[in-house]
C-alpha positions in Angstrom: -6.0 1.5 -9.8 -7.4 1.9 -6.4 -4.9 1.2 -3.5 -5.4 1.1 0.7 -3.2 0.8 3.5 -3.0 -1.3 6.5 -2.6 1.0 9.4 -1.1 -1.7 11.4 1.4 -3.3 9.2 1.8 -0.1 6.6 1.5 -2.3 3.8 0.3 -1.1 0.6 -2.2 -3.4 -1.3 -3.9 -3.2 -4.4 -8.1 -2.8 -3.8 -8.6 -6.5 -5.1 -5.6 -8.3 -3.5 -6.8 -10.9 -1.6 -4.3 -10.8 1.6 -5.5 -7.7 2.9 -6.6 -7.6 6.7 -10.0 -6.0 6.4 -9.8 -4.5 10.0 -7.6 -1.6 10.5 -7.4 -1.2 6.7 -7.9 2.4 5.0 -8.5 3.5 0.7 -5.9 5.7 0.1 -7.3 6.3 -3.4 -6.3 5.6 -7.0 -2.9 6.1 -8.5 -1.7 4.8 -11.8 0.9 3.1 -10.1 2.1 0.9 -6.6 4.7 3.5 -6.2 2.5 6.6 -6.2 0.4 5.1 -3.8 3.3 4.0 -1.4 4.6 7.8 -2.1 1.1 8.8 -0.9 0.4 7.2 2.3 4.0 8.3 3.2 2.7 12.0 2.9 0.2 10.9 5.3 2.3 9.8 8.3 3.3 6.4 7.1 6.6 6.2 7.1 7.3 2.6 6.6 4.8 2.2 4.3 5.9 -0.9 1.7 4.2 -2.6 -0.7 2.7 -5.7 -0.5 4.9 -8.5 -1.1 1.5 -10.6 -3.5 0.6 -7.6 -5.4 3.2 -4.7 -5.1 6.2 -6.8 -5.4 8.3 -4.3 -7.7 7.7 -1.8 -4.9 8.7 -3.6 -1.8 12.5 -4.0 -3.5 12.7 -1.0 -4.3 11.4 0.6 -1.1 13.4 -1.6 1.3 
């Protein structure tokens, strides 16, 4: 699955979801899972990074 990041807000969406910003929005690739992805943008200097609370719902508990 393909996954981005909003630099502003450093939430995680799924390519597709339909609540993503389109400005100030960045593909962070594909991963076979929300988690991965979230793990991901961390690496690269995200820090809060959190799933989105539509389509990475699982993630956001987890990650909070």
């Amino acid at each position: 699955m393909k996954f981005c990041i909003n630099t502003k807000t450093c939430e995680v969406h799924r390519y597709y979801c339909e609540h993503i910003k389109n400005s100030d929005v960045i593909e962070l690739g594909d991963y076979p899972s929300s988690y991965q992805a979230i793990e991901s943008a961390k690496k690269l200097g995200y820090q809060k990074a959190k799933g989105c609370s539509r389509c990475c719902p699982q993630v956001t508990l987890k990650s909070s």
